[in-house]
N, C-alpha and C positions, 0 to 999 in steps of 0.2 A: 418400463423404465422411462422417466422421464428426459428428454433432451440435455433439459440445464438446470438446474439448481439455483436458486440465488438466495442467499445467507446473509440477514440482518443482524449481524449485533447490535443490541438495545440495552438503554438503559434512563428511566426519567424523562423518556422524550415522547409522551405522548402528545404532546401539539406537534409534531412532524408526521405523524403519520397519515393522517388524510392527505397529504401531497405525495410520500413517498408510497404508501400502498397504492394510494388511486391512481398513479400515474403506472404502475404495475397494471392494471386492469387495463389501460388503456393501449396494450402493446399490440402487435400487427404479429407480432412473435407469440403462439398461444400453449405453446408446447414447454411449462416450468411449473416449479414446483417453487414454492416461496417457505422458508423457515424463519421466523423470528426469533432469534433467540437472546432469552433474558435474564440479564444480570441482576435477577434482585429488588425490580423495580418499586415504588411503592408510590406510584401517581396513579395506580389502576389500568396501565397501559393492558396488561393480562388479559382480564377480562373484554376490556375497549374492543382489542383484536378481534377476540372470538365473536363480538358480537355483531360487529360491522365489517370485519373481512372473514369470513369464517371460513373460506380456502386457504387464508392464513394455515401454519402449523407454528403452534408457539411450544417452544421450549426451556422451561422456565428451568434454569438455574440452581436461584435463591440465593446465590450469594454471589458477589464480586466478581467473576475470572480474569476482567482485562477485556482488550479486544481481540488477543490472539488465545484465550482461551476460552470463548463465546465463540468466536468461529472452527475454532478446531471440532468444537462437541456440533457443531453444524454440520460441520465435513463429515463426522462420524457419521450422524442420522440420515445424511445426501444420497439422493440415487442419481443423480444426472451426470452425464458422459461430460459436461461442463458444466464449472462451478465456477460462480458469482459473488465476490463480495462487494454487497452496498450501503451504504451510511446511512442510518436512518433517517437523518435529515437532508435527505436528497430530493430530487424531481425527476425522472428520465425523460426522455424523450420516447415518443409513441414507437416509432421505428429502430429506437436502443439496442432493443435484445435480436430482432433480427440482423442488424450490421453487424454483429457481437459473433451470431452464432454463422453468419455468410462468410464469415473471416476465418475463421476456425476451419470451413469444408474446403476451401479455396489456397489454404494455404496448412497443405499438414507438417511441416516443419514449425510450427508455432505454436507457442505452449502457453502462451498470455497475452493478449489482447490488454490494451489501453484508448479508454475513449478520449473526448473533447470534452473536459469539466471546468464549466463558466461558473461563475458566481451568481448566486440564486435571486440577489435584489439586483445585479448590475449584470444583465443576462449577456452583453459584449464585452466583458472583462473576463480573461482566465485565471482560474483558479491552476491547473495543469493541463498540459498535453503528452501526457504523460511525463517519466522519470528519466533525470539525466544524472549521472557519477561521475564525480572530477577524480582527477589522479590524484589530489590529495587527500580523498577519502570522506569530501564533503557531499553528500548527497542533494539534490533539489527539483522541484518542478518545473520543467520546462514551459517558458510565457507566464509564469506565474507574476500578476497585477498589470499583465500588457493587456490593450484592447485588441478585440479580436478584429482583424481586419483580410486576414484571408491567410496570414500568412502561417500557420499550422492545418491549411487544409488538404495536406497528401499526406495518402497512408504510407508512411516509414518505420523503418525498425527505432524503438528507444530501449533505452536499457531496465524500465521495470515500469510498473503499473501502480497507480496508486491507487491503494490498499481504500480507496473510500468509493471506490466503482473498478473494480479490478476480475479480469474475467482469466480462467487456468480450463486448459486440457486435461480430464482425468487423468489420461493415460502419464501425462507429463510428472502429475503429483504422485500415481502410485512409485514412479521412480525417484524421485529427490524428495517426496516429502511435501507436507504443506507446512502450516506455520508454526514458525520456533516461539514456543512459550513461554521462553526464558526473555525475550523481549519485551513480552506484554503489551507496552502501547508506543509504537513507534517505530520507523525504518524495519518491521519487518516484513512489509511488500517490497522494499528495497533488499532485504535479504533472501529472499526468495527469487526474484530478479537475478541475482548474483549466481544463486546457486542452480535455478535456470539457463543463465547463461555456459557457468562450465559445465554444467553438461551439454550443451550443444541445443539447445532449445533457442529458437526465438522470440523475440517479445516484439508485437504488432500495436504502434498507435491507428488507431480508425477515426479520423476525426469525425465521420458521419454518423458515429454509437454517442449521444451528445448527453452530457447529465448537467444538473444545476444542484448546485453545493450551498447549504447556509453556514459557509465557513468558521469554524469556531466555535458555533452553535452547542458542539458534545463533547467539549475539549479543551488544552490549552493552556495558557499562565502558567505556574510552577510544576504543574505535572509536565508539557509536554520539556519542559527547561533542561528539566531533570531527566529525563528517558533519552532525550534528543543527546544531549550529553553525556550519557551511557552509552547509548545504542551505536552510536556513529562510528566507537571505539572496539563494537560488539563487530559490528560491519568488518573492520580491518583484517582483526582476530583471528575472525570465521575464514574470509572467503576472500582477502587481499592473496593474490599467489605471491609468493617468496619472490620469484622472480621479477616481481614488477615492485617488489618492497624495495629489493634491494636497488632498483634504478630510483625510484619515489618516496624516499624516506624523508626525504629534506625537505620536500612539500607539504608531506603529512605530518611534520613534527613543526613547521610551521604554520597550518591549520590549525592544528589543535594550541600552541602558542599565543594563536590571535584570539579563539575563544575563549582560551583564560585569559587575556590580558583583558581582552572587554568586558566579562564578567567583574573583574575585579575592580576595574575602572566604577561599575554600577555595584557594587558591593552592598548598597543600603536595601537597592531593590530585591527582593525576595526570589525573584525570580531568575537572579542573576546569582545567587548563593543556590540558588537548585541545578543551575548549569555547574557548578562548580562540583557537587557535590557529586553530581551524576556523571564528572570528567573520571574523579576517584573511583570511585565504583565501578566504571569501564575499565580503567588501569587493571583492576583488579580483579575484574573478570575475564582477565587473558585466561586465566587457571581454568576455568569454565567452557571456554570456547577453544580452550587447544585441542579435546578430543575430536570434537566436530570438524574443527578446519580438517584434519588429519583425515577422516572419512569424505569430506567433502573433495578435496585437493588429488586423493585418489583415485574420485573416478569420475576427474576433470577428461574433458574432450576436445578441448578448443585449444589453440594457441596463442602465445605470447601478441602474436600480430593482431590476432583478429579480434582480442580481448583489447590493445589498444585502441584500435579502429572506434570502438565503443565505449570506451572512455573518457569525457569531457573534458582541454585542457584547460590549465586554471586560468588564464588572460584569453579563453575564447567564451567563456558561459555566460548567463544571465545571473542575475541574485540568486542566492540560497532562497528558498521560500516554501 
């Protein structure tokens, strides 16, 4: 069996991959298994793989799944005790996967790992330092467009890992589960995160595991508008506990106020009618996400305190981003 796994979802991004496979060769960590797996592509990435990283394993699709159902058929085919998810248009750093997997031995109370992801042309800007969650149920990346200067360099607990370099304990997923499909693209490392947390898992930033993100690059404008605007209300649904709704309703009912009112403000832009559309959609995918809360909520571990502890207030955080 392999140590770790790391699982590429792909799709049309054959110019990223000679940075993001080569920078895989180049690890100090030599003990993984690399799976790309592919949505369908039609730029010839298929073949590209097999002929210039042929340790690659590609797993082709053929049709659309999303990024939470490209990796899940990853997770299925994974043999490694730790499982990786990376964006195909990433960079790592040589020494990545070993800070990734020193974390995990050193610390077995921890079920996800989150590294230091800079932005790939502006290598002292962050992209994240990992995932922070506000009590009003707005999700964001920690440092996210601050220059890096030192100050996300200690490993601390955050509250989830983002999903475009995000590292999980087997052992953690065979219990809670990996990723919810009903998401598809969006806040579901942040759900995961959640559902991590109540079960008593923790989540480890390592700022020494370093990746470089070409932000945007596989993503973005009216899709992410739309999902982002779904999913945030998916988040509540699922894995907000009762008891913290019932203190934080007035914050999350004017979160989500403010995002309609600036959508609506921009109503021409297209992208601001896909937040909107994606606000309904969430409304109405309470019906959806009731049975899950219900199993999730039951075999919660943690307490009201320590789940605040870990919750961002709304006049303490940085931007949404």
């Amino acid at each position: 069996m392999n140590i770790v796994s790391i699982i590429i979802p792909h799709l049309n991004g054959k110019q990223h991959l000679d940075d993001c496979l080569g920078s895989l060769r180049r690890q100090t960590f030599t003990d993984f298994e690399v799976l790309l797996v592919d949505n369908g592509s039609t730029d010839g990435s298929q073949a590209y793989v097999r002929d210039e990283f042929p340790e690659v394993e590609v797993i082709e699709i053929g049709r659309n799944l999303g990024f939470t159902g490209a990796c899940n058929l990853g997770y299925e085919k994974s043999k490694g005790d730790i499982v990786i998810l990376l964006n195909n248009d990433t960079e790592v750093d040589s020494h990545w996967l070993e800070h990734i997997v020193n974390a995990f031995a050193t610390h077995p109370e921890v079920g996800s790992v989150a590294g230091k992801m800079l932005l790939f042309d502006r290598r002292d800007t962050f992209h994240t330092a990992g995932d922070f969650y506000r009590v009003d149920g707005i999700p964001g990346n920690r440092g996210v467009w601050q220059q890096d200067q030192g100050q996300y360099d200690t490993e601390e607990p955050v509250f989830s890992a983002c999903g475009g370099s995000s590292a999980y304990r087997r052992a953690m997923l065979d219990e809670i589960g990996f990723l919810d499909d009903d998401f598809f693209f969006s806040c579901e490392d942040v759900d995961l995160g959640w559902r991590a947390q109540l079960a008593g898992w923790r989540v480890l930033y390592v700022p020494e595991a370093v990746v470089y993100h070409k932000l945007k690059s596989s993503g973005g404008g009216t899709i992410s508008s739309y999902y982002d605007g779904r999913n945030f209300l998916y988040l509540i649904w699922k894995n907000y506990p009762t008891s913290l709704l019932k203190q934080n309703w007035p914050s999350i009912l004017r979160a989500q106020w403010r995002i309609s009112r600036e959508a609506l403000a921009a109503w021409r832009g297209a992208a601001a009618r896909a937040r909107l559309r994606g606000q309904i959609a969430g409304l109405i995918g309470v019906f959806k996400m009731w049975p899950k809360r219900r199993r999730i909520q039951a075999n919660r571990r943690v307490s009201d305190d320590y789940l605040i502890s870990i919750l961002t207030p709304v006049d303490e955080t940085q931007s949404d981003g």
